[in-house]
N, C-alpha and C positions, 0 to 999 in steps of 0.2 A: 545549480542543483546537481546535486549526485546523484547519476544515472543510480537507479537500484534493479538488478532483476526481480521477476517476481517470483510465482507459483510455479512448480513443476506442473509437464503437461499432461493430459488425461488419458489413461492407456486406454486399447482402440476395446477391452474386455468389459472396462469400466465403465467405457462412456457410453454403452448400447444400455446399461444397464438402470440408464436414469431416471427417474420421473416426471409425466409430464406438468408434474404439482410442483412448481419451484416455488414457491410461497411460503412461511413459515415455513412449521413444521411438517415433515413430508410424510404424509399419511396414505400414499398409492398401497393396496394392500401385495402383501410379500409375494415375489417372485413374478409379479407381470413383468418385468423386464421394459415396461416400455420406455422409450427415452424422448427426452424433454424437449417442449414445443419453446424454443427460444420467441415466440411472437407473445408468448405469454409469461415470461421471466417476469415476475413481480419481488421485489428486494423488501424484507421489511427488516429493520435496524438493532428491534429488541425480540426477548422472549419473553413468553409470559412472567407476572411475576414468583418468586417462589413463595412458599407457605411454612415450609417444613425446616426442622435442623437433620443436617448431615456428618455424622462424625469423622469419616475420611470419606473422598473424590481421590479417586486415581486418575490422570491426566497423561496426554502422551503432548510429546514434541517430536519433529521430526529430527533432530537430532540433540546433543549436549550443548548447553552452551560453551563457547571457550570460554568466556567473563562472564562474569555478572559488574561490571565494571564495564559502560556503555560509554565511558568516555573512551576507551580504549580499543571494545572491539564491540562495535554495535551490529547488534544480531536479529532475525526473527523469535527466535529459539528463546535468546536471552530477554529480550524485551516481554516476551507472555508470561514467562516468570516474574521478571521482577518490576511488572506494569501492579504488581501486587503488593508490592514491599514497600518502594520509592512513590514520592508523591511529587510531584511537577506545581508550579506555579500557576498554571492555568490547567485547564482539562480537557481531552477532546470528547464529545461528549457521543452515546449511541446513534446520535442521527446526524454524526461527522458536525455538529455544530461546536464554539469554543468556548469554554466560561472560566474566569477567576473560579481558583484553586486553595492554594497555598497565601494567593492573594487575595485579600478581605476585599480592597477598591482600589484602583486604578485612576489614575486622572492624568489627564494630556493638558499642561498650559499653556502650551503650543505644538504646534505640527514637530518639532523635533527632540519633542522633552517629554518619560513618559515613568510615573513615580509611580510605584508601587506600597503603597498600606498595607503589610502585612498581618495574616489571619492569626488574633488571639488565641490563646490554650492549645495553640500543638506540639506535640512533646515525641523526640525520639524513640525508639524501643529501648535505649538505655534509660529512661526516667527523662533528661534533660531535656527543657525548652528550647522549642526552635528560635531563633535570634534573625539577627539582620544580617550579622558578624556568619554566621553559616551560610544566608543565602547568600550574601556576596562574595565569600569563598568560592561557593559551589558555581556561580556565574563566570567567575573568573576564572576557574578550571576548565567550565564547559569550551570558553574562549580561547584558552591556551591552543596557538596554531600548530601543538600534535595531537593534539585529542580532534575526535569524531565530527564536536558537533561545531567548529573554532568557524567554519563556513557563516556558520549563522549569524555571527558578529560583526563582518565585516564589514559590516553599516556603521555600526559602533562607536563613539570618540572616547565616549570616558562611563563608566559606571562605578557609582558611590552611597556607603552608606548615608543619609539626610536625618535621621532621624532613628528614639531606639528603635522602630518597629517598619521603617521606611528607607526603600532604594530609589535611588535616582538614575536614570541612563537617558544620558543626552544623546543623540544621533547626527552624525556629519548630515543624515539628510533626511528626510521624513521614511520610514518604512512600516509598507504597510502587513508582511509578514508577522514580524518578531514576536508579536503575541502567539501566533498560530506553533512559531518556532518552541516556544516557551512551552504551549503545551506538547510539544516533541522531546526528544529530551536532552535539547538546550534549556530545559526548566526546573532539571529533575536537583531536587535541594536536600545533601549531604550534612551528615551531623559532622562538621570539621574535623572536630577532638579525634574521633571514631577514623576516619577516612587518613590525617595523618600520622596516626599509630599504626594500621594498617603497614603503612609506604607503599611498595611496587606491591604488596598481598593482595592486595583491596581486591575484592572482585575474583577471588578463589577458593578455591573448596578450602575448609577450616576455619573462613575467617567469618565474622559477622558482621552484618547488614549495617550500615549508616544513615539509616530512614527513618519514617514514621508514617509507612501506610497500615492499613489493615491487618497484613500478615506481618508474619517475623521469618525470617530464614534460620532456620533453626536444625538444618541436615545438608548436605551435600557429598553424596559415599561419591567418588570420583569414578565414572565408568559407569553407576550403576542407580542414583535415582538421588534429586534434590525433593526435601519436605518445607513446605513453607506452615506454622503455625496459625490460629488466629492471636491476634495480640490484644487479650483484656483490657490494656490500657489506651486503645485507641481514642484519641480525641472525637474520632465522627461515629458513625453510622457501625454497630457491631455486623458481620457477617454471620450468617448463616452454618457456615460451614466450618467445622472446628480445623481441620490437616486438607491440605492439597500436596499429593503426592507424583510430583512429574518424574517421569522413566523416557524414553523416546525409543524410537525403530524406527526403520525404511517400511515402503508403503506395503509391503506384505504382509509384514510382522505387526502392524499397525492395522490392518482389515484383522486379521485374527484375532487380536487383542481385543478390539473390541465387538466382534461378531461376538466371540466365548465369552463377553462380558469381564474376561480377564482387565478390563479398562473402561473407566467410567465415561470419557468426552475426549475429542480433541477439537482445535482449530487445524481441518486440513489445510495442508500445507500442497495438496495436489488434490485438483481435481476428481482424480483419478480413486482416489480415497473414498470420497463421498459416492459418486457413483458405483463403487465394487460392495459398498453398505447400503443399495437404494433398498429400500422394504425388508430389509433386517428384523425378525421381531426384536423388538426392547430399543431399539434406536430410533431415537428422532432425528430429522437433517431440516437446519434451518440455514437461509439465506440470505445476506443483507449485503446492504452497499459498501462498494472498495472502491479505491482511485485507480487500483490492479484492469491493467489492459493489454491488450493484443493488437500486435503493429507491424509493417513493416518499415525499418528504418533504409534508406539509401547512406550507400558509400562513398569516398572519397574516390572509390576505381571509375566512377563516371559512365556507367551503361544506364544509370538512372537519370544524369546530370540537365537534362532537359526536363522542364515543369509539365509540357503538355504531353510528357512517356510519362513521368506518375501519374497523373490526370486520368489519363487513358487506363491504363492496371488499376488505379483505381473503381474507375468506372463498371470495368471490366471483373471483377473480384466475384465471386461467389462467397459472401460471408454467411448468408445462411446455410450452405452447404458444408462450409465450416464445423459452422455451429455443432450442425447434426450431424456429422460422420468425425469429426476430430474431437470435439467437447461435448457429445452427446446429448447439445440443444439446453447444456446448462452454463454458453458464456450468451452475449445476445446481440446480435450485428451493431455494427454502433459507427457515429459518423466524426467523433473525434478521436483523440490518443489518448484521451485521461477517461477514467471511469466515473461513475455520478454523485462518488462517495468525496469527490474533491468539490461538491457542489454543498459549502459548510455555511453558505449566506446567498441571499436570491435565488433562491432554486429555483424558483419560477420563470424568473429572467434565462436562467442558463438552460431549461428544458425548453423552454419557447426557444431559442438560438439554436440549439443541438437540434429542431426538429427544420428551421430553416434549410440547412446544409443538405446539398443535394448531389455531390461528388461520389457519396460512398454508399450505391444501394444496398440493400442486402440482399437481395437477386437478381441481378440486372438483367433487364429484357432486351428486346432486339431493339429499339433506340437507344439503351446504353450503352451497346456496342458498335452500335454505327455512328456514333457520335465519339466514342474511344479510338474509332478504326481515321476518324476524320481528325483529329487530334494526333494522330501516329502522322498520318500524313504529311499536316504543316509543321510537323516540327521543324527545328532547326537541327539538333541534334539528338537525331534515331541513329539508335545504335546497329553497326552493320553485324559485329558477332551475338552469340548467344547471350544473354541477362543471366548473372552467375548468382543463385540464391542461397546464402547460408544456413545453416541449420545445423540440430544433433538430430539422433535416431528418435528420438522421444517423440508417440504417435502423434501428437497434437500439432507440433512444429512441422513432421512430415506431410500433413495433409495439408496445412498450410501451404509449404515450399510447393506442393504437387500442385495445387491449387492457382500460385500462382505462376506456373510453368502451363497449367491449363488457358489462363486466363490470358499469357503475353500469344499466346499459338492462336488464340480466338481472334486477336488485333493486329496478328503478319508476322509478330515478333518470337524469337526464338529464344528458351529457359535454360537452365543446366543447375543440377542441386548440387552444389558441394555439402556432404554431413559428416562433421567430422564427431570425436567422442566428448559425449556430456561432460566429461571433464574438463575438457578445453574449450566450451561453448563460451562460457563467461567469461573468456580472454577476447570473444569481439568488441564484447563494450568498451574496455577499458584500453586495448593495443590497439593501434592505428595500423602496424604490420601484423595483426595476426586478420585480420580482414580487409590484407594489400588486393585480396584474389577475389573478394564475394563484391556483387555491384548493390546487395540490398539483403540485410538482415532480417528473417522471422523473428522476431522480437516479442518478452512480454514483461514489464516490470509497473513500478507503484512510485507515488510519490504520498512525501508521509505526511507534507500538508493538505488540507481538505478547504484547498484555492487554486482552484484552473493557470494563475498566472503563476504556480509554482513550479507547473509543467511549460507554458509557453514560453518562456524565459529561454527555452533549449532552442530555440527558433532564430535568435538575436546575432551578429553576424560574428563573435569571437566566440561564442560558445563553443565548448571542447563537447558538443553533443551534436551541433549543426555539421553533422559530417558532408553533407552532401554541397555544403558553399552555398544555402542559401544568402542572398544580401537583400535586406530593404532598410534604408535611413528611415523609412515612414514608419515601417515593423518597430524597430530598433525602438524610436523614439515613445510610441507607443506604450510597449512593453516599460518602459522607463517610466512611465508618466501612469502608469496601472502600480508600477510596484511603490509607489511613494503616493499616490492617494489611497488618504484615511475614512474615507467613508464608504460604507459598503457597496449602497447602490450606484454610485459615479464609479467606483472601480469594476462594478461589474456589468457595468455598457464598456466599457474601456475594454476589458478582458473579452466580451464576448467580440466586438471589432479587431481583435488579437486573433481570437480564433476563428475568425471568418477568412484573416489574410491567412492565417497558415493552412489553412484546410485550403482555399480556393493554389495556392504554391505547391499541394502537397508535399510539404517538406520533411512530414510521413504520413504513412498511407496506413490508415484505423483497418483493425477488422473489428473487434470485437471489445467489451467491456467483460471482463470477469467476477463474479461474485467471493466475496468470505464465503466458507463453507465451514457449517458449526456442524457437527457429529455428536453426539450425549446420549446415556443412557434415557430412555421415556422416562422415567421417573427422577430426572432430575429437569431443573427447569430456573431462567432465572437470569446469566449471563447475556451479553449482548450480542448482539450476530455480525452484525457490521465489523468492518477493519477496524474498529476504536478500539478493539480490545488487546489491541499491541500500544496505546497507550494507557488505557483506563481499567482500574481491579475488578476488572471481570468475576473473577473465584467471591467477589465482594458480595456479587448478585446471585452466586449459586446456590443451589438449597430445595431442598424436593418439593416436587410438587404440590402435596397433603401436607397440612398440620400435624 
């Protein structure tokens, strides 16, 4: 898995500002300022439906894409654009569930063999039918190991056209992803003709779109605003909404925009955004489910390197305190490292599991400390110097790092924050030396499938995400044995016995789950709220309120 960051964090202005209604649409009336009882964070997936046609929406992103070309440079930015244009093989759907797409029916004739029947009458925005001959293009581009998504194949031995309207992909081994993959966008299915006239252009301002979803891309002023059309000729469902016009800003110029109405919706991209908009007239804020969370990861520098000193911090954590003075009661203390939006089959199974785990309260009493402090004791290796915690200045991660500088002093043990600048924050993930010096990262990112074992996989003992040296052959084997069974409910007793060993290792320590934060003018209505809307046409669903 590729680690992803996530959400910027929620300024300390913003986050007082919240409501305690995180349900739907946020209806607190304007200016009480109060901020959000995280014990009552209720996620709902969609918004109501619309009724109405709208001839332009103006939309913001947090910044330009560099491509529209996601084989190349896969983006947040870029995917909410062109989640509208391109159409995937499968779909994720607003309650993070996955269904055939692009694909009519699907059939397994055995555990490593998995044919796709491709969906009749879909047609490029150039006029031309989609073929077999394009999706296997497109598949085998996605595959190519420089492009984005070539990860997602490596399961893979051979995939072939079978038939005019049918693919075939054999698998060295059973995987139980690849659908999920498929609808990410290892699925997304290019008009060939289009994509190799393009060459290196594809996926920049001038050129046009190689799809057949909804919209058409049909603008891109460079620097200053991409327009996506509706497309008449759509094979499905018409949209509502004739132009979606995206522009972007940073988070100041982004509350202004849309306070002065100067801008119709966004999906915050921080926090910090929706809370500085709580009770705004003309704005609604809706909330749904993400796999987006809040962690701390342990380092390679070994002041964490003993299970029963995470144990212990974890024990010891104030995640509700968190909550309310860093995210202003709108992330919600949480006992794993994925959020509930990766909960895309058995929900049930995986909420009964998450409510077992008993390592991560979210306000720990004085037995959670004396039990932290007896834990610090038998260790083997407590560390004699300070516990060095990384971070940027951004208020959310500071109240964390404070937090858990509070929390090592509460159990004998001694903190120290290194924060260095948001610019060079995302060089912890990915450099091994640029966090030679932190013993444990504030951490907060997503994973884009909506399957728990897409996250625990980082747990396994080569993983280039298991920084801190966890080893278990029994993990190991596990995790192996969840990603290669195909049926839901065995894989997800497997996964949740996955994440009962990772959580009882701490091999990271949860604070919190973060929600999608949807922003819209009140008179538009219609989009989905939940994280699917980085892969599913959201603008599809928009459309006013009224008839």
């Amino acid at each position: 898995m590729k680690l992803t960051t996530s959400f910027a964090a929620v300024s300390l202005a913003g986050a007082m500002a919240l409501t305690a209604a995180c349900s739907g649409a946020d209806t607190t009336p304007a200016g009480t300022g109060t901020p959000g009882d995280a014990a009552r964070l209720e996620l709902t997936p969609t918004t109501a439906d619309a009724a109405g046609a709208v001839p332009t929406v103006n939309w913001l992103l947090e910044d330009e894409p560099d491509s529209l070309d996601l084989d190349t440079q896969g983006g947040s930015a870029g995917r909410t654009v062109l989640t509208n244009v391109c159409e995937r093989l499968y779909q994720l759907q607003p309650d993070m569930t996955v269904r055939p797409s692009l694909v009519g029916k699907a059939a397994r004739p055995d555990p490593t063999t998995l044919v796709l029947s491709l969906r009749d009458g879909v047609t490029f925005h150039d006029g031309s039918a989609m073929t077999a001959d394009d999706v296997l293009y497109s598949l085998k581009r996605h595959a190519d190991p420089e492009m984005e998504q070539s990860d997602e194949f490596e399961n893979v031995a051979r995939m072939t056209k079978t038939g005019d309207r049918e693919i075939t992909i054999a698998f060295k081994q059973p995987d139980a992803l690849f659908t999920k993959a498929l609808a990410g966008d290892a699925g997304l299915v290019y008009n060939r003709e289009q994509v190799e006239q393009a060459g290196k252009d594809f996926g920049t301002p001038g050129r046009p779109d190689a799809c057949s979803g909804p919209y058409r891309l049909t603008d891109w002023k460079s620097g200053e605003s991409i327009t996506l059309t509706r497309h008449d000729g759509y094979w499905g469902k018409k949209p509502l909404t004739q132009k979606v016009v995206f522009r972007w800003a940073d988070d100041s110029a982004m509350v202004n925009a849309l306070r002065t109405g100067a801008a119709d919706g966004t999906y915050a991209d921080s926090i910090g955004t929706a809370a500085a908009l709580r009770g705004k007239p003309g704005l609604d804020q809706h909330y749904g489910p993400s796999t987006a969370a809040l962690a701390l990861i342990p380092t390679e520098r070994g002041g964490l390197s003993d299970p029963d000193v995470r144990k212990a911090l974890s024990l010891a954590l104030d995640r509700a305190g968190i909550a309310k003075s860093g995210y202003g009661g709108l992330v919600e203390p949480w006992a794993t490292p994925v959020g509930s939006g990766a909960w895309g089959y058995e929900k049930a199974a995986f909420a009964a599991a998450q409510k077992q785990l008993t390592g991560a309260p979210a306000h720990p009493d004085a037995a959670d400390i004396a039990r932290a402090k007896e834990l610090v004791a038998k260790a083997d290796a407590a560390p004699d110097g300070p516990i060095v915690i990384g971070t940027d200045s951004s208020q959310g991660r500071l109240v964390i790092a404070n937090a858990v500088r509070a929390a090592l002093q509460q159990i004998g043990l001694k903190g120290q924050i290194k924060t260095v600048p948001s610019a060079e924050y995302g060089e912890f993930y990915g450099d091994k030396q640029a966090r030679a010096d932190i013993d444990v990262l504030v951490a907060d990112w997503y994973i884009s499938k909506s399957d728990p074992i897409g996250f625990y996989d980082n747990g396994v003992s080569d993983s280039s995400n298991n920084w801190v040296g966890f080893r278990s052959p029994a993990y190991d084997s596990k995790v192996e044995e969840a990603l290669r069974t195909l049926d839901d409910k065995k894989r997800a007793a497997l996964v949740t016995d996955v994440q009962r060993q990772f959580s009882d290792a701490a091999v990271w320590i949860p604070i919190a789950q973060m929600p999608t934060a949807l922003v819209i003018d009140d008179k538009l209505t219609g989009p989905p709220a939940s994280m699917a809307y980085l892969y599913y046409p959201w603008a599809a669903e928009l459309g006013a309120k009224r008839g």
